[in-house]
N, C-alpha and C positions, 0 to 999 in steps of 0.2 A: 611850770617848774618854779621851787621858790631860790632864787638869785640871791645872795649874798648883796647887800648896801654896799657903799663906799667905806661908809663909815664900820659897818661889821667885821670890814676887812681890816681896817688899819685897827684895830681892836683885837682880833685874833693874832696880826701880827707884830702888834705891840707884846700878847701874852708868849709868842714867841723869842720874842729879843727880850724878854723879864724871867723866864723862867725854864725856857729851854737851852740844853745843854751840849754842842755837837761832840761826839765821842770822835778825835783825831784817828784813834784805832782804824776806823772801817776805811779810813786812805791810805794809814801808813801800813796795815796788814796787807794789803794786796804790792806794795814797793819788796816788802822783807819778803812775801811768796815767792814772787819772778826773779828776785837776785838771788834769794835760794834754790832756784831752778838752774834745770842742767837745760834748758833751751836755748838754741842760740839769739844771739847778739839781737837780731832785730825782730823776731819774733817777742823776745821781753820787751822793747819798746812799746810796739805795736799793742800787745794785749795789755800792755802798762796803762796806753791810751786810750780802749777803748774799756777798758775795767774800771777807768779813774772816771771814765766821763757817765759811765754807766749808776758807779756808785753814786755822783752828785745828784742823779733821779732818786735813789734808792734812801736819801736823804731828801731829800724833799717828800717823799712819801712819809717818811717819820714823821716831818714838822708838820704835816697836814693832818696825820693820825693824831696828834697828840694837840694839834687846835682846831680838832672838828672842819677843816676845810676839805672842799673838792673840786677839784678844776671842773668848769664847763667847757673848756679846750676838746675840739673833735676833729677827728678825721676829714679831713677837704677844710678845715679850717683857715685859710693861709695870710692869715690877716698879719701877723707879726713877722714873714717870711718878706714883708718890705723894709724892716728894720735895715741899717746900716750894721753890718756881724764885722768886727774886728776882732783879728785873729795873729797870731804868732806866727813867724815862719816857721818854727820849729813843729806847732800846730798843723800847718797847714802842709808839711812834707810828711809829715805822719799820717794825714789825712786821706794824701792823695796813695802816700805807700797800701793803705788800706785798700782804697779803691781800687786799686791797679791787682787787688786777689780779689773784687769781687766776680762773679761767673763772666764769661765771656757776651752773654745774653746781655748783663744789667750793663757791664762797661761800655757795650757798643749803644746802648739806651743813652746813656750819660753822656758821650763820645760826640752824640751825634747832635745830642739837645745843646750842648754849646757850639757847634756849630754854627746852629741856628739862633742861638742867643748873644753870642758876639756881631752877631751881621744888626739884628735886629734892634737891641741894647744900644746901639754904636752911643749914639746921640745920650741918652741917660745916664751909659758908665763914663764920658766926658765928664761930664757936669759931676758925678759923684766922686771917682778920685781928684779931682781939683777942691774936694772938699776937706779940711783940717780935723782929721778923726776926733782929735782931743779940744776940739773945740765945743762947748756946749751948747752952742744953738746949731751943731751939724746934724741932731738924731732926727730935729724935726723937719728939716731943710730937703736931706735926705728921703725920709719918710714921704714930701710931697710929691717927687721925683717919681712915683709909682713905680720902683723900679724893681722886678724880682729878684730873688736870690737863685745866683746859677744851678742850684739843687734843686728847685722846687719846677715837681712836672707842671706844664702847663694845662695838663690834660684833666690829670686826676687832682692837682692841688696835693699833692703828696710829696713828702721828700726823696730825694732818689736815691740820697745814701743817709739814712735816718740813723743807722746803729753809731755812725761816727760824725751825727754834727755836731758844733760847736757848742762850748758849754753856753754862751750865750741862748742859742733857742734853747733851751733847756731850761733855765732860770726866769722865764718868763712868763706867769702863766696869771688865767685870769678866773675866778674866780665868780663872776659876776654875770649878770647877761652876756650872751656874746654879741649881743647887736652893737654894746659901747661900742666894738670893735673895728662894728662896719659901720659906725656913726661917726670915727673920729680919728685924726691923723695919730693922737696921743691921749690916749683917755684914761682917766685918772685911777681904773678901778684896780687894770691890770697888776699885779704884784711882782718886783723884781727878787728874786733870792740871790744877788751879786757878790752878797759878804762869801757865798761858796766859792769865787773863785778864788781865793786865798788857799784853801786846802787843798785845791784842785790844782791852780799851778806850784805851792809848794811840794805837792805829792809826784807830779810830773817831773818836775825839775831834778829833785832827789833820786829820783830812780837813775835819768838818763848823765846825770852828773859824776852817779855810783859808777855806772857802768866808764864812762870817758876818762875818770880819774885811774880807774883799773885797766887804763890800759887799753881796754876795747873798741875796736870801729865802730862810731854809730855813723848814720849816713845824715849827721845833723852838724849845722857847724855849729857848736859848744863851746861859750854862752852866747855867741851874738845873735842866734836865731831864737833863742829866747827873751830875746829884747828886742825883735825886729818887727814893728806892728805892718799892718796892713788889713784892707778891706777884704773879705772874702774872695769877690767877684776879681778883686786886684790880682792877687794868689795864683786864682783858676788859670787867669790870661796868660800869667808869667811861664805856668808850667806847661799851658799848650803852648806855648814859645819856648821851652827849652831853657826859661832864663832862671828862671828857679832851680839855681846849683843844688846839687847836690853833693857836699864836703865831706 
């Protein structure tokens, strides 16, 4: 296969931050749908979250159509699923609301695999939440720590709730050989699309904002869970403990 360079990438993605243009419309049109909607209260959150995280793929498809790129990212790939994923609390009760309507089949799949991944993780998620999310030498620190993402089966290398993970795995994609991948804790090829989270949490935040100033129950507490970071795997623990309120 011909692989994209290092260099072709930061070239293609130079003509994207020179000449392309993201149209706000395609986030804030799905905010003004669902508050135009006669559905209730947390169903507009919910499809808010999974419509908003959907769109920022639907946008990265644009900027790869229009600078000729295309991920070598595949199925059983799960090389970036060691990443350190920091997430909102707001994120991550939305997340799990989602989960908790997938089939009874996938939940008890999911249910069971942390189980078994808290017993077995013990020693790694130690060492990882004692790590300073905002600090910049944590991504690599982390990353040595081999430690997986409580999502990712261990079976098939698949995510096990894919439609609603974080925009994080989402914005990550690589471009280039995938062997960098499995050659290097941090390898220079892969491409962040980061600057989307800007749209993607101004578009979130708007909706469940709308809704809380109008009066309506959300089951988030509004704003501090939208300023309350956290590790993913951190999240998961909380809420099979119970501690992850729900306000």
């Amino acid at each position: 296969m011909n692989f994209l360079k290092h260099k072709e990438i930061l070239n293609r993605c130079e003509k994207i931050n020179q000449s392309y243009e993201i149209d706000e419309q395609f986030f804030d049109g799905i905010v003004d749908d669902l508050l135009d909607s006669e559905m209730d209260t947390e169903t507009v959150i919910l499809q808010g979250f999974e419509k908003l995280l959907a769109e920022v793929d639907h946008e990265i498809e644009r900027m790869e159509d229009f600078s000729s790129m295309k991920p070598n990212c595949f199925m059983g790939c799960a090389f970036c699923c060691y990443f350190p994923i920091v997430m909102t609390k707001m994120e991550a009760k939305m997340m799990f609301r989602s989960i908790e309507k997938f089939s009874d089949e996938r939940k008890t799949a999911i249910f069971n695999h942390w189980e078994q991944y808290y017993v077995q993780q013990e020693e790694k998620l130690t060492k990882a939440f004692a790590m300073d999310h905002e600090a910049p030498e944590t991504k690599l620190e982390y990353k040595k720590l081999n430690l997986p993402c409580p999502m990712l089966d261990p079976e098939t290398q698949l995510c096990m709730a894919y439609e609603v993970r974080p925009i994080p795995c989402r914005t990550y994609l690589n471009y280039s050989d995938p062997q960098v991948c499995a050659e290097n804790h941090m390898p220079a090829e892969p491409f962040s699309y980061e600057f989307l989270y800007t749209f993607y949490f101004g578009a979130i935040n708007e909706l469940v904002q709308a809704l809380y100033e109008n009066g309506e129950e959300v089951f988030v507490d509004y704003p501090m869970d939208a300023w309350t970071y956290d590790y993913l795997p951190s999240w998961v623990k909380k809420w099979r403990e119970g501690t992850l309120s729900e306000v």
